[in-house]
C-alpha positions as CSV (number, residue, x, y, z in Angstrom):
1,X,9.8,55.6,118.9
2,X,12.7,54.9,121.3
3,X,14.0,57.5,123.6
4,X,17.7,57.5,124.8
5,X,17.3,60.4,128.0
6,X,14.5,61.8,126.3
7,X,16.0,62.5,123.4
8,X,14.7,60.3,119.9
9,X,17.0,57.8,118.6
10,X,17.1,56.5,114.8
11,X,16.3,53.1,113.7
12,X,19.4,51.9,112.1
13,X,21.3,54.6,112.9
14,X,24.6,54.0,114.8
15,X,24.7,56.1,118.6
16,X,26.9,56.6,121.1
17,X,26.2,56.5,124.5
18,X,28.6,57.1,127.8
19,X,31.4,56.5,125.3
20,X,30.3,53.7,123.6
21,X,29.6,53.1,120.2
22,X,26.3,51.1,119.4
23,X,26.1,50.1,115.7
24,X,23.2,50.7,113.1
25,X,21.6,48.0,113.6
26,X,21.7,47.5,117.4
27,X,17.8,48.4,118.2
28,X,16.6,46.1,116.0
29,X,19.2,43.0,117.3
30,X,19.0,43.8,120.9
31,X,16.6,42.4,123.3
32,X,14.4,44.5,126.0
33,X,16.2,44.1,128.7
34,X,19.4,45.3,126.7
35,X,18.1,48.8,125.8
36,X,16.4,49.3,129.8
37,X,20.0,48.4,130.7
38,X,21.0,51.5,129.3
39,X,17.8,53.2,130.1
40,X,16.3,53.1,126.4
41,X,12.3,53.3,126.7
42,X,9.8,53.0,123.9
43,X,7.1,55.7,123.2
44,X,4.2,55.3,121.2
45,X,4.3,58.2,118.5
46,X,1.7,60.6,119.4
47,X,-1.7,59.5,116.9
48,X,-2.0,62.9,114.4
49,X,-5.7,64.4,114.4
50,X,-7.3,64.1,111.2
51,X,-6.5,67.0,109.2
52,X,-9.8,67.7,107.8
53,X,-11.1,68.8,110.5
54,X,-8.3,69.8,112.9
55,X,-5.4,72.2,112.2
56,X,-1.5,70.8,111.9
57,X,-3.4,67.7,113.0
58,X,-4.0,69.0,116.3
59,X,-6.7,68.0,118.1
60,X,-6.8,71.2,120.4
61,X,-6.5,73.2,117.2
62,X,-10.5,72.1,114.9
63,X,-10.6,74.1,111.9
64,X,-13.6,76.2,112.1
65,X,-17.1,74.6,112.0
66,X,-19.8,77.9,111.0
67,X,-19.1,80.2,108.4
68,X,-17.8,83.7,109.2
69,X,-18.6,86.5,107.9
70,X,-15.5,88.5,107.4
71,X,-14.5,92.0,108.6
72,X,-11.6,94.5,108.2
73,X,-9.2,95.5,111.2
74,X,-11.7,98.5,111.9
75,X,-14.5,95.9,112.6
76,X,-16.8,97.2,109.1
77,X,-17.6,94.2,106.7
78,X,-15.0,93.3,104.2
79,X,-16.9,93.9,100.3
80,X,-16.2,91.5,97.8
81,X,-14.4,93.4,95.1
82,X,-14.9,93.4,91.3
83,X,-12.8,95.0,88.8
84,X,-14.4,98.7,87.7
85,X,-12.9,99.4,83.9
86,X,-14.0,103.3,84.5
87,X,-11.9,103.9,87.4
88,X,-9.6,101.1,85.9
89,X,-9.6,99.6,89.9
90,X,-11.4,97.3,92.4
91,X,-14.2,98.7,93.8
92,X,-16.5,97.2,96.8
93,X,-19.7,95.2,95.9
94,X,-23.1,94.8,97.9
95,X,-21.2,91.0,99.0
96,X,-19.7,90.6,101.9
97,X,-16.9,88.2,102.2
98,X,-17.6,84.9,103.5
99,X,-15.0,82.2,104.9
100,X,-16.8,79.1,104.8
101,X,-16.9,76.5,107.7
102,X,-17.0,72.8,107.8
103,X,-20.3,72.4,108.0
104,X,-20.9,74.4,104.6
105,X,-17.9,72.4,102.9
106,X,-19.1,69.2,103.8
107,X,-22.6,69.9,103.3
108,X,-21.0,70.7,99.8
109,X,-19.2,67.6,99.3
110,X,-21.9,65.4,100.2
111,X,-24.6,67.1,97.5
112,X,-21.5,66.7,95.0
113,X,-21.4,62.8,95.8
114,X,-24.8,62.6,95.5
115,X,-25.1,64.8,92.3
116,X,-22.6,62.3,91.1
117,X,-24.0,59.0,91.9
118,X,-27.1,60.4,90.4
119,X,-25.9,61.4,87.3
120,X,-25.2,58.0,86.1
121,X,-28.4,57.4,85.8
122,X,-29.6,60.8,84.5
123,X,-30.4,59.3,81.0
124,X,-33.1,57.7,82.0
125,X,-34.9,60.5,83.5
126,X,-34.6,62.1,80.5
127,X,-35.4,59.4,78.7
128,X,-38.6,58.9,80.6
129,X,-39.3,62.8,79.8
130,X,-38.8,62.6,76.0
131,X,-40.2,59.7,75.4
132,X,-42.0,57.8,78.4
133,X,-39.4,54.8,78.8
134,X,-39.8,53.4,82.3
135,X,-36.8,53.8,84.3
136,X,-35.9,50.3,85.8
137,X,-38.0,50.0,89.6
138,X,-34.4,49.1,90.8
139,X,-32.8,52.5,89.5
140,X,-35.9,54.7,90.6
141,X,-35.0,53.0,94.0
142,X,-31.3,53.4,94.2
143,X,-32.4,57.3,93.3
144,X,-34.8,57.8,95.7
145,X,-32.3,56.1,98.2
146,X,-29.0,58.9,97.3
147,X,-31.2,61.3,97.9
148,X,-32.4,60.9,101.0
149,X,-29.2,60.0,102.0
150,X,-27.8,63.4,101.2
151,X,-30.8,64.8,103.1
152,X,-30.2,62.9,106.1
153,X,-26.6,63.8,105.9
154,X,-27.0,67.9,105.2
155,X,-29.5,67.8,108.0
156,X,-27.0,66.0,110.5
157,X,-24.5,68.1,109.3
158,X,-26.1,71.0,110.1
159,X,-27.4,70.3,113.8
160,X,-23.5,69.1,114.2
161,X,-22.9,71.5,117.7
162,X,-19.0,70.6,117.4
163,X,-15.7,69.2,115.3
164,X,-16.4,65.5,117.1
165,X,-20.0,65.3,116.4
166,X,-19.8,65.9,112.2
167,X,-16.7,63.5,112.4
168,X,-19.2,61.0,113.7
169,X,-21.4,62.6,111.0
170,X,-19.3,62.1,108.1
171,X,-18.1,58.9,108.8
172,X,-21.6,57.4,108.7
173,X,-22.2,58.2,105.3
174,X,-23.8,55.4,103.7
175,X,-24.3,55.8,99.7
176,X,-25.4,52.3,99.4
177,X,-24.2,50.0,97.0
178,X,-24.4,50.4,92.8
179,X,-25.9,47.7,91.1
């Protein structure tokens, strides 16, 4: 972005400046040396922090990686509740109230992918159960493959001792290739 005394200045947006009027498109027409004349600098816009894993996209600010369990103001656990028709109001179960972390929602998100890529060949399992059809060598492979590529990943995920290390994590997942 470009910077006028520190303050942002508009792509084609007129300015003025010590009493001069500089027209919409005057950023984009003038050379380098034109804006540092009248002390215009570029800045590089600051690079936003992925938001799945950081807060605002912040990268001082990593959403949470562990689940916590949750607590009242007092410090005693905080019950899930479920509706009691008797007293016709919520009343405190044996369940305490858990915010889940990254790890657990990736860790979820991964068996989903896997649970999906290996439901599209489902029918042949079930197939082979009901009525002893080979499933293709190339399909038993690709199988055996999603799964232990979801193990690997859960397993990673779970050793994960910070925000950078399951970004690192996540972005080698490798699901292979349908065929």
């Amino acid at each position: 972005m470009f910077l006028l005394n520190g303050q942002p200045l508009a792509i084609g947006r007129a300015f003025t400046y010590m009493g001069i009027q500089y027209p919409a498109n005057w950023l984009q027409l003038s050379s380098e040396a034109e804006k540092a004349a009248i002390s215009i600098t570029w800045v590089a816009d600051p690079v936003r922090a992925d938001d799945r894993f950081y807060w605002d996209g912040d990268v001082n600010n990593p959403k949470m990686l562990d689940d916590r369990l949750e607590v009242k103001e007092d410090g005693t656990p905080l019950w899930e509740q479920v509706y009691d028709p008797v007293t016709e109001s919520m009343v405190d179960t044996d369940v305490q109230v858990v915010t889940k972390g990254l790890k657990s929602n990736w860790i979820a998100q991964v068996k989903d992918t896997a649970g999906k890529l290996l439901a599209q060949t489902d029918w042949m399992v079930i197939r082979k159960a009901e009525r002893n059809v080979d499933m293709p060598v190339k399909v038993a492979e690709r199988r055996s493959a999603i799964r232990a590529e979801c193990d690997r990943l859960e397993a990673a995920i779970a050793g994960c001792a910070d925000v950078a290390a399951l970004i690192t994590v996540v972005s080698s997942q490798d699901w292979g290739k349908d065929e």
